[in-house]
C-alpha positions in Angstrom: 0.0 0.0 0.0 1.3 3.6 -1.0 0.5 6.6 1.2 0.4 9.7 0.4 2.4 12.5 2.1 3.3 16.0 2.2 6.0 17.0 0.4 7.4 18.8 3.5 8.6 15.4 4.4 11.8 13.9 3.1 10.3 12.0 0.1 12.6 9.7 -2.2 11.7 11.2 -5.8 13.6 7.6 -7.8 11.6 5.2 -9.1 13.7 1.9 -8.3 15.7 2.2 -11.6 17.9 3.8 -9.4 19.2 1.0 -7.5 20.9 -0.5 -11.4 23.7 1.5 -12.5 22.3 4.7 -14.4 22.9 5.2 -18.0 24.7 8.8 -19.2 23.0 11.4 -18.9 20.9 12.5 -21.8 20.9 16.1 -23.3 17.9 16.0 -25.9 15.0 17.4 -26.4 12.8 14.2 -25.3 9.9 15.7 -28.2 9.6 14.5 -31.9 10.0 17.4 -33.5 10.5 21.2 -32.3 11.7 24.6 -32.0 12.8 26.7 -29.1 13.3 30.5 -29.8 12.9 32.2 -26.6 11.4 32.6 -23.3 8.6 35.0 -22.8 7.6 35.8 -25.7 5.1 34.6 -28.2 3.9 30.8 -28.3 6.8 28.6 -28.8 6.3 25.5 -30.7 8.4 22.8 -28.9 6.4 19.2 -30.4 4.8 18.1 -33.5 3.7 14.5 -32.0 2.5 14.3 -28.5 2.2 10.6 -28.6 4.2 8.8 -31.1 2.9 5.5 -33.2 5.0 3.4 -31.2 3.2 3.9 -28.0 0.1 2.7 -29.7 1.2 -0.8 -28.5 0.6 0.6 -24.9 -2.7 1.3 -25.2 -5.3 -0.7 -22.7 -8.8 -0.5 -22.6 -11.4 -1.6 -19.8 -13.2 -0.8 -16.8 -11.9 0.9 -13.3 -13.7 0.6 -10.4 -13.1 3.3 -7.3 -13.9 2.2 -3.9 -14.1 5.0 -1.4 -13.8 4.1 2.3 -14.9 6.6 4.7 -14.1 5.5 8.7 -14.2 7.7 11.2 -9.9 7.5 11.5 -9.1 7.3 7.6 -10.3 7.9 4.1 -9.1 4.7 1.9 -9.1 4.8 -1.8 -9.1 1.1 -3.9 -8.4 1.6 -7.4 -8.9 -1.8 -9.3 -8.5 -1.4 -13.2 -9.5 -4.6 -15.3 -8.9 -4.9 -18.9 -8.6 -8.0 -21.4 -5.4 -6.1 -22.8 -3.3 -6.7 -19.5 -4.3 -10.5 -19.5 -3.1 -10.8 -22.9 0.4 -8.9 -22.2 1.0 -9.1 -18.8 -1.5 -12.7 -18.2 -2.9 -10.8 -15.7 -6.9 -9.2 -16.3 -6.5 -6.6 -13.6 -4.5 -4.0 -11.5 -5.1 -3.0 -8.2 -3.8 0.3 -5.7 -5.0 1.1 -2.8 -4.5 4.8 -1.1 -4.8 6.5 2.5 -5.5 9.6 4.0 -5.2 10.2 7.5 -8.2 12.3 8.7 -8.5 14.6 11.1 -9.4 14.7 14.6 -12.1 17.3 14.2 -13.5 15.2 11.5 -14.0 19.1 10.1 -13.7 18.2 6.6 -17.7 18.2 5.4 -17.4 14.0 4.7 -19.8 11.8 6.3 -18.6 9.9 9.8 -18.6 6.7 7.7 -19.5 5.6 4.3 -18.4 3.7 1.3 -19.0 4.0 -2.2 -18.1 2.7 -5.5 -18.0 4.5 -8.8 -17.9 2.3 -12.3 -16.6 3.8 -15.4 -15.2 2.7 -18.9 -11.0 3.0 -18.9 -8.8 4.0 -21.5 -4.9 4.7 -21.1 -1.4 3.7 -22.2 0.3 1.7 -19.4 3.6 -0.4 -19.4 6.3 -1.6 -17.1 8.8 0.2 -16.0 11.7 -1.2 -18.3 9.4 -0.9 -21.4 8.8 2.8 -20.9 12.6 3.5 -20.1 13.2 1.7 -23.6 10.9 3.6 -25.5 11.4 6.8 -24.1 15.0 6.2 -24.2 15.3 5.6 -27.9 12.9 8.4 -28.5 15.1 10.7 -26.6 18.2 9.7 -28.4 16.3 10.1 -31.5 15.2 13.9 -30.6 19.0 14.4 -29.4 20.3 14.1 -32.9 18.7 17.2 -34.1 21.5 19.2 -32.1 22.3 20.5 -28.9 20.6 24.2 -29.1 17.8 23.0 -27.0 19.4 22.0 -23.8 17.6 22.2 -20.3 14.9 24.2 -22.1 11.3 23.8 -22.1 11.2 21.3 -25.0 13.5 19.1 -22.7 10.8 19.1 -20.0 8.9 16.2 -19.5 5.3 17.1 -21.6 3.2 13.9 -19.0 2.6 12.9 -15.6 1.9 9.3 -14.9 1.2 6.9 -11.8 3.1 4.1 -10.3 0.6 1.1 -10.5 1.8 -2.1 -9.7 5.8 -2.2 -11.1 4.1 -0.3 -13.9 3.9 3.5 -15.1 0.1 4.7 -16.3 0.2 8.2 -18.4 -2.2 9.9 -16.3 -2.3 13.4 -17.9 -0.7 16.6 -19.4 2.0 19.3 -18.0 1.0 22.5 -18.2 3.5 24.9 -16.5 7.2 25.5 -17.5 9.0 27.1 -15.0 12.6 28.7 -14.9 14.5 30.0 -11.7 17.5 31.8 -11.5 18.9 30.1 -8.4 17.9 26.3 -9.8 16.2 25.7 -6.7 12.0 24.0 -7.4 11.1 25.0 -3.6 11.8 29.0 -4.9 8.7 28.4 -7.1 6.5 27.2 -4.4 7.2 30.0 -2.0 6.1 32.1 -4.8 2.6 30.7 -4.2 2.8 31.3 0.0 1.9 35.0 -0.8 -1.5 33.6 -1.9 -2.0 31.7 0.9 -0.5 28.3 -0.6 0.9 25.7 1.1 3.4 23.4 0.5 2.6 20.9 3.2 0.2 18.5 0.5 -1.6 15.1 1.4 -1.8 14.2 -2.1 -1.3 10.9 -4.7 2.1 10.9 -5.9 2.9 11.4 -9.4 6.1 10.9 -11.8 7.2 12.3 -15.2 10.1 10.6 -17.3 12.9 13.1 -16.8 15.1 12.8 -19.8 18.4 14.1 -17.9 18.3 11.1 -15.5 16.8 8.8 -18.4 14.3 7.4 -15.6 11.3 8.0 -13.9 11.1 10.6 -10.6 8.5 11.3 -8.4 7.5 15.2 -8.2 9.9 17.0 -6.8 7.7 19.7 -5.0 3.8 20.5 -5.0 1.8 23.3 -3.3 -1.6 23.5 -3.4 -4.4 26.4 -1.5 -5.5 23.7 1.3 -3.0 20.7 2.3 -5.7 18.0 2.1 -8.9 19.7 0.6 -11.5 17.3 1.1 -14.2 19.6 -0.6 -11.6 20.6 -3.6 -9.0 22.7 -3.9 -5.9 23.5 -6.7 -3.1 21.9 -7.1 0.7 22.1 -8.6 3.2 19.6 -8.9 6.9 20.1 -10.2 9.9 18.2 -11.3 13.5 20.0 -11.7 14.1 19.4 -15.4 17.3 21.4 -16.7 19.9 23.4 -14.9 17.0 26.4 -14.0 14.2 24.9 -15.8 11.3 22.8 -14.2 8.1 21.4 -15.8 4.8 21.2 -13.6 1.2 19.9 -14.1 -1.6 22.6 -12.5 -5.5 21.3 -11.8 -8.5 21.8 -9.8 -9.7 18.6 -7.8 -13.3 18.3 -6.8 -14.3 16.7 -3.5 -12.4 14.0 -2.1 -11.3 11.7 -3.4 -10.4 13.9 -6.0 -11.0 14.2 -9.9 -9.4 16.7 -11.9 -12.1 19.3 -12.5 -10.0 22.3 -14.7 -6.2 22.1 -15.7 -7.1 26.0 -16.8 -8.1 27.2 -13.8 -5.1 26.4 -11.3 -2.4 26.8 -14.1 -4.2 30.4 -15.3 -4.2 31.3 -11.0 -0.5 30.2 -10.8 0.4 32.4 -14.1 -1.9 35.7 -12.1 0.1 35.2 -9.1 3.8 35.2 -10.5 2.6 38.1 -12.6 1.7 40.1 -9.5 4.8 39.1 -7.9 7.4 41.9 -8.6 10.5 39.7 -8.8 8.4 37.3 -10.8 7.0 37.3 -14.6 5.0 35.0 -16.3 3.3 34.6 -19.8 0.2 32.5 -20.6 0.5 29.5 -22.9 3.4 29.9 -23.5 5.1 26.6 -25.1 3.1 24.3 -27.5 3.4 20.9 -25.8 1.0 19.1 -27.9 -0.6 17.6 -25.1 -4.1 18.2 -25.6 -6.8 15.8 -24.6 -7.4 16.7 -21.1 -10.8 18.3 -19.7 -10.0 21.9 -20.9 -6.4 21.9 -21.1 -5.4 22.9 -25.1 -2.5 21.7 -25.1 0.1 24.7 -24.5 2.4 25.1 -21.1 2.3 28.7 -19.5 6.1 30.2 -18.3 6.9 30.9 -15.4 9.8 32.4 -13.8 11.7 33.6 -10.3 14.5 36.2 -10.0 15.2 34.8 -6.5 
């Protein structure tokens, strides 16, 4: 069983590709095809193909079920995701996570004293094991890399998904939509940004990992903030992985009530941009980068920028 934590805690961020020996470190671009020109201006282009042909052979359909447990100590979440697909590559027909949230002792977070629930709905993703993704995305990487150099550690080498950790396996779970840069190369300098607005960084939250192309492997999120640390009735969210030198990627969404479904990737990511804006030793710009990532609720597709002087 995974739990989730805050990120105020000392997390690992490694997938455990870190315990074999680690290949050299990639400089590419990590994207088909792109262009990097600036930062700040207009709308950069930085990806023709958000999801390559090869990863076609990824794809699984089925159903998921979501079993909500409500006890007057804990709120538990059961994922179990069943699909003819993973019998027939993996001889297995489902896949099954469980999460936890501690609750608190006022119970003051508008759930019910007890209850439990389960929500049915039709499933499609791309999901793989670990040492299936870190081929592909390998080979795509050193494929990208051969275009040249120019675009080290800059938005188009930031990851453009976020994915979960299900069973020894990686699920794509949805789009990035922030690119950030800071001067001092330090993620937790982003998220202090957000403390003016009442932020916080201490997050109860499911864990998420992106395919960083500099350490060819998978890492956990490196930092998140969000406007309530648990936020049992919704609340936004922002994750972020160190991607470059001074360059991070993040993924930005509104949850609904616990436990929790993306309701807006616009809304958080376009609140994030307003608050760096206001910030006088920040800047921002709104969708900024084309990541070709489109596919989401409302998010289109583009990555806003945004940077720190600190």
């Amino acid at each position: 069983m995974r739990k989730m934590v805050g990120d105020h805690q000392n997390m690992g961020n490694e997938s455990s590709s870190d315990q074999r020996t680690r290949r050299g470190v990639l400089r590419s671009i990590g994207v088909a095809t792109g262009a990097v020109v600036g930062i700040g201006g207009a709308t950069q282009g930085v990806s023709a193909t958000a999801l390559p042909d090869a990863l076609e052979s990824f794809q699984i359909r089925g159903k998921e079920t979501i079993t909500t447990h409500i006890t007057p100590t804990e709120l538990r979440v059961k994922r179990q995701l069943v699909s003819p697909d993973l019998k027939e590559r993996y001889g297995r027909a489902s896949l099954v996570t469980t999460e936890t949230y501690p609750r608190p002792n006022d119970h003051d977070d508008g759930l019910p004293e007890r209850d439990l629930r389960k929500d049915r709905r039709s499933w499609e993703t791309y999901y793989a094991k670990e040492d299936e993704w870190t081929e592909y995305l390998t080979e795509r990487d050193k494929a990208a890399s051969e275009m040249g150099s120019w675009a080290q550690d800059k938005p188009a080498d930031c990851p453009k998904w976020y994915y979960d950790n299900v069973e020894g396996g990686f699920e794509l779970k949805g789009p990035m939509n922030l690119v950030g840069e800071c001067n001092s190369g330090t993620v937790d300098r982003l998220v202090r940004v957000l403390f003016a607005d009442r932020w916080t960084d201490i997050v109860v939250q499911y864990n998420r990992w992106a395919w960083v192309p500099q350490h060819t492997q998978f890492e956990m999120q490196h930092a998140s903030a969000a406007t309530h640390s648990a936020g049992f009735l919704g609340r936004r969210h922002v994750k972020f992985w160190k991607t470059g030198d001074q360059y991070f990627t993040g993924t930005a969404h509104e949850d609904d009530a616990f436990p929790h479904e993306v309701t807006s990737y616009n809304a958080a990511e376009f609140e994030i941009v307003d608050i760096f804006d206001n910030n006088s030793d920040c800047s921002s710009n709104r969708n900024a980068y084309d990541f070709d990532n489109s596919g989401y609720g409302d998010h289109g597709g583009y990555a806003s920028y945004i940077h720190s002087n600190y």
